[in-house]
C-alpha positions as CSV (number, residue, x, y, z in Angstrom):
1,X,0.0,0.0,0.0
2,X,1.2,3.4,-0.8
3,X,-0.2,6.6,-0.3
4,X,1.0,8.1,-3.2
5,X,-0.8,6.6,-6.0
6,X,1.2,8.4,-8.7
7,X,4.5,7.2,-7.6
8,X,3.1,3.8,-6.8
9,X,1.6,3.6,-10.6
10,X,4.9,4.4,-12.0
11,X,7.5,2.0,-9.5
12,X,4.5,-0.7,-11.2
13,X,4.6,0.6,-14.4
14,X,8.8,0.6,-14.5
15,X,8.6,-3.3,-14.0
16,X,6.6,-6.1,-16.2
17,X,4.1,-4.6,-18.8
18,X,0.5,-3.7,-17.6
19,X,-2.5,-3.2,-19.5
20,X,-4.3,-1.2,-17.4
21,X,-4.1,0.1,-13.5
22,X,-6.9,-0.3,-11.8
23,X,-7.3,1.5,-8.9
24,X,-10.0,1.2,-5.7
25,X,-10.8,4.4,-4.0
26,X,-8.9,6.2,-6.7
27,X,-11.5,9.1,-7.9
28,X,-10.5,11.8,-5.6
29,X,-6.5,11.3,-6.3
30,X,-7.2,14.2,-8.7
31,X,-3.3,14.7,-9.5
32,X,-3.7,11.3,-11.4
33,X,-4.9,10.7,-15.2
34,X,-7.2,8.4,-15.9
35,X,-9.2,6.8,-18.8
36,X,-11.8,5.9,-17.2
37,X,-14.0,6.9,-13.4
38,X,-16.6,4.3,-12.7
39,X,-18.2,5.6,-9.8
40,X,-20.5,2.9,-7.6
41,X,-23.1,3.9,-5.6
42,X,-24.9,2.0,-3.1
43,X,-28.6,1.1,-4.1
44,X,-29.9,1.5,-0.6
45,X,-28.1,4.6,0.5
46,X,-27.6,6.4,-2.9
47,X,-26.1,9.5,-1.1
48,X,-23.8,8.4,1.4
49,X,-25.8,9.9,4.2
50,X,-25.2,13.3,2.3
51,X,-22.6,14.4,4.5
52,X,-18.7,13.4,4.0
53,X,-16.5,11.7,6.1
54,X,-16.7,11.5,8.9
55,X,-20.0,12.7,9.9
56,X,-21.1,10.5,6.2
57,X,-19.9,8.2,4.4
58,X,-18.8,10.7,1.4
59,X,-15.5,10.8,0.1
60,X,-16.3,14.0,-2.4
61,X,-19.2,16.3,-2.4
62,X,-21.9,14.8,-4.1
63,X,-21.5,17.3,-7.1
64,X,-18.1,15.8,-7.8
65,X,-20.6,13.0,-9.5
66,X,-20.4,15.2,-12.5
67,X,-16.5,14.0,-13.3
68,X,-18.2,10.4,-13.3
69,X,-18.0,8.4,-16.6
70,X,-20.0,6.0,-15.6
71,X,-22.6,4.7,-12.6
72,X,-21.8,1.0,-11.1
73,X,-25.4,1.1,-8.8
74,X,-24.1,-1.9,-6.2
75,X,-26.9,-4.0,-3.8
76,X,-29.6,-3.1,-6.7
77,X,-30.5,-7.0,-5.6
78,X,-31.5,-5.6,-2.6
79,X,-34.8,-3.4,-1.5
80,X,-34.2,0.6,-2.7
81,X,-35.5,3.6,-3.3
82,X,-35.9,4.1,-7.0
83,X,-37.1,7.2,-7.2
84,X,-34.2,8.7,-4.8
85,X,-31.8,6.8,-6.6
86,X,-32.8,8.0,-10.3
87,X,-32.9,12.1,-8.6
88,X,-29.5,11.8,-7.3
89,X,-28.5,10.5,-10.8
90,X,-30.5,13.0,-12.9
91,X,-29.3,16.0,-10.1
92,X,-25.6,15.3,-9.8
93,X,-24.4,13.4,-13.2
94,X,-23.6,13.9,-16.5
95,X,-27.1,13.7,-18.4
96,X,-25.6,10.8,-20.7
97,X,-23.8,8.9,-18.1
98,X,-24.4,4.9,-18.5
99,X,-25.7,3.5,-15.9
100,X,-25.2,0.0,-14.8
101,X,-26.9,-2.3,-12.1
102,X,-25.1,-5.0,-10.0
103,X,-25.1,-7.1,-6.8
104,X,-22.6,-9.3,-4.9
105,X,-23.5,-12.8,-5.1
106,X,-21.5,-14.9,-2.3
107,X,-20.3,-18.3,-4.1
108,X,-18.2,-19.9,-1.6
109,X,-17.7,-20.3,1.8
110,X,-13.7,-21.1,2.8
111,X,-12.3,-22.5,5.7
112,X,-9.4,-20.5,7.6
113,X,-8.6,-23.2,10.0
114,X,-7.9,-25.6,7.8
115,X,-8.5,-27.0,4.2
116,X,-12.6,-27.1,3.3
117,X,-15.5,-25.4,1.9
118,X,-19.2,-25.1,2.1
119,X,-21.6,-24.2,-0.5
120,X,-23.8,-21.5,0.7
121,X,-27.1,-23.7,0.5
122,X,-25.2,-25.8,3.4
123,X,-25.6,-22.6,5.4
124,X,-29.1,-23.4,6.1
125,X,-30.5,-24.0,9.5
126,X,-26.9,-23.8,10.8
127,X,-26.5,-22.1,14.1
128,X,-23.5,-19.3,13.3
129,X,-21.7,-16.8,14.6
130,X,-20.8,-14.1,12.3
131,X,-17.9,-11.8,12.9
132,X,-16.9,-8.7,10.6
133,X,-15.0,-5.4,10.6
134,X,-16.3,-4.0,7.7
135,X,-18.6,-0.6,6.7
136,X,-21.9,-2.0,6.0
137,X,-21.9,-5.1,8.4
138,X,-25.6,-5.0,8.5
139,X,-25.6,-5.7,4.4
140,X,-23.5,-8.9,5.1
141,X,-25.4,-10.2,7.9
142,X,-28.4,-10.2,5.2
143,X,-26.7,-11.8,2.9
144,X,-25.6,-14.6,5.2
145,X,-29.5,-15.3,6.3
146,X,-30.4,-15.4,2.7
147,X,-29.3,-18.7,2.9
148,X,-31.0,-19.9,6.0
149,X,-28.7,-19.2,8.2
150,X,-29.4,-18.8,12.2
151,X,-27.2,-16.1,13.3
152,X,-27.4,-16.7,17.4
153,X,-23.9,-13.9,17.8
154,X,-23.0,-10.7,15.4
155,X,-19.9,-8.6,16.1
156,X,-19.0,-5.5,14.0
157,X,-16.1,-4.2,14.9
158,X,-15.3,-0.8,13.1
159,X,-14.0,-1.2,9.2
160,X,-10.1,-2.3,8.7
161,X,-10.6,-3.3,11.9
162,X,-7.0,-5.6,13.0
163,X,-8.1,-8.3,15.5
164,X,-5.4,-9.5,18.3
165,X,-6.1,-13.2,19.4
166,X,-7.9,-11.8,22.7
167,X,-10.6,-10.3,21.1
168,X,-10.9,-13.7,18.9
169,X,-11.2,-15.8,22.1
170,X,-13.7,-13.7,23.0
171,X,-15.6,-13.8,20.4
172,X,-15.3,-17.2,20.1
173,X,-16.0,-18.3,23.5
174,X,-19.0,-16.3,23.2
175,X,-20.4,-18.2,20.0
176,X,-19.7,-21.3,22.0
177,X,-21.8,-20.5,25.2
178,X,-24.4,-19.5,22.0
179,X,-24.9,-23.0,20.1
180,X,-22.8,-21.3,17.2
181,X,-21.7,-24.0,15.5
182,X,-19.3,-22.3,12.9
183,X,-17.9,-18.7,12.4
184,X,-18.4,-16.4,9.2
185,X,-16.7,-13.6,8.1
186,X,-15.6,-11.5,5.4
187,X,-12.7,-12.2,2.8
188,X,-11.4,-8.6,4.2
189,X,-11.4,-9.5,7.6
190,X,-10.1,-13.1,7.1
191,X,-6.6,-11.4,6.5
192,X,-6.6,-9.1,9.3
193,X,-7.2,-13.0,11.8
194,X,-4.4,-13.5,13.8
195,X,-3.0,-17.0,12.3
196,X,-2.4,-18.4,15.9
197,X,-6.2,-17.8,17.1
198,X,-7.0,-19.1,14.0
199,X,-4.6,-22.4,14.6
200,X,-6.5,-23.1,18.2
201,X,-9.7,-22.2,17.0
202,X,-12.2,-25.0,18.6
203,X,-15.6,-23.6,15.8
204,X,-14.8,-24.1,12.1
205,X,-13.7,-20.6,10.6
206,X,-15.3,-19.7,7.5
207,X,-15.0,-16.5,5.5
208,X,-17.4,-15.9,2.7
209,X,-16.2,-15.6,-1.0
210,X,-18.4,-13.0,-2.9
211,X,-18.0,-12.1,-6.7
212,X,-19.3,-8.9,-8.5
213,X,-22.2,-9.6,-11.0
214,X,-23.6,-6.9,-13.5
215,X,-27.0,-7.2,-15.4
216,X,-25.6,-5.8,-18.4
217,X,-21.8,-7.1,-18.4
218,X,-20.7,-7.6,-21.9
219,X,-21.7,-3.0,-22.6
220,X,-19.6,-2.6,-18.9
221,X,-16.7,-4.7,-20.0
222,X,-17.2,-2.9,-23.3
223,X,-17.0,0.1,-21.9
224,X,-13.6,-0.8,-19.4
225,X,-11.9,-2.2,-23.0
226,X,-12.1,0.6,-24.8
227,X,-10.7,3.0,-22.1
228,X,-8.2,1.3,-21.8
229,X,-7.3,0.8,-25.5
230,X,-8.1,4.4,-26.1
231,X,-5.6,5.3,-23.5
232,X,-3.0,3.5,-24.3
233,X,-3.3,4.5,-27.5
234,X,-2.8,8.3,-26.4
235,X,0.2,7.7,-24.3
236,X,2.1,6.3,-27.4
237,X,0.8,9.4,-29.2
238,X,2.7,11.2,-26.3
239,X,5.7,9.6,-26.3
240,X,5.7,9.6,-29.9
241,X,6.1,13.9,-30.1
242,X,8.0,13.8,-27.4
């Protein structure tokens, strides 16, 4: 991780050849070019809470939506409010912006204690515990109970959140005294586990593996190939005159 993005994009771009840097959080480094800003918004809270971090959770100024290239609308599997959602679009964007709906859909549960994996359909009726440090924790719980899960303990711990092998045995005894009979959690916490509480852990650890889908993927991946081909296409004009 580096905070400087620019100089972290050119140590990259210095070693083995790249077709395209793709960058997460990466719209208000303003300093950088781009080809492309794909901006997501979150179905069910389409404006952040209207206030930026930290009193919201706004990066930019909602007018800053006008430098978007395109809208990624995330949890549209999820109950929203339309008719807020298409007003902040209409208000804030670019009139022609493309618009694209997607959802997470969670594929795979992992084991961190050791080798294994469930399907999410074996999550029914199970008695869990479910552990996260991430900013929508309530979104993941949901998703968790789609499949029939009984959560009997949730913990959120704040996002990034780094857990030291005390608060795990907490947790953990906890679940126990419960009925949990398995732990689930997040890819993103699952590195941020201390390996030893994982090691000694006496419930099976699971983290939950959850891929992006998009209704309309082939005009998105469209869209993603031909920024990038028009940029690179630009820089060897550059470095052509130079």
């Amino acid at each position: 991780m580096d905070a400087d993005r620019a100089a972290a994009g050119q140590w990259l771009e210095g070693g083995e050849q790249l077709a395209a840097l793709i960058l997460d959080d990466g719209f208000q480094h303003l300093q950088l070019e781009r080809d492309l800003n794909l901006v997501l918004i979150d179905a069910t809270d389409p404006e952040g809470g209207g206030q930026i971090i930290p009193l919201g959770r706004l990066r930019e100024p909602l007018t800053s939506l006008r430098r978007a290239d395109a809208i990624v609308v995330t949890r549209s599997d999820h109950a929203f409010d339309q008719a807020l959602l298409d007003q902040t679009i209409r208000t804030y964007c670019q009139r022609d912006v493309p618009v694209f709906f997607a959802y997470h859909d969670l594929i795979c549960l992992m084991r961190l204690d050791q080798p294994g994996s469930l399907t999410p359909v074996q999550l029914s009726r199970e008695p869990v515990a479910i552990l996260s440090g991430i900013a929508r924790p309530d979104l993941f719980s949901s998703d968790v109970e789609h499949y029939g899960a009984l959560p009997v303990l949730r913990c959120d711990f704040a996002d990034h959140h780094r857990y030291d092998a005390a608060e795990f045995t907490l947790f953990e005894n906890d679940a126990i005294a419960k009925g949990a009979r398995l732990i689930v959690t997040t890819e993103k916490d699952a590195i941020n586990l201390p390996p030893s509480a994982l090691e000694s852990s006496r419930l099976p650890v699971y983290a939950a593996l959850i891929e992006f889908r998009c209704e309309d993927e082939g005009s998105l991946r469209s869209l993603v190939l031909r920024a990038i081909i028009s940029g690179k296409s630009h820089r060897k004009s550059e470095l052509a005159n130079r």
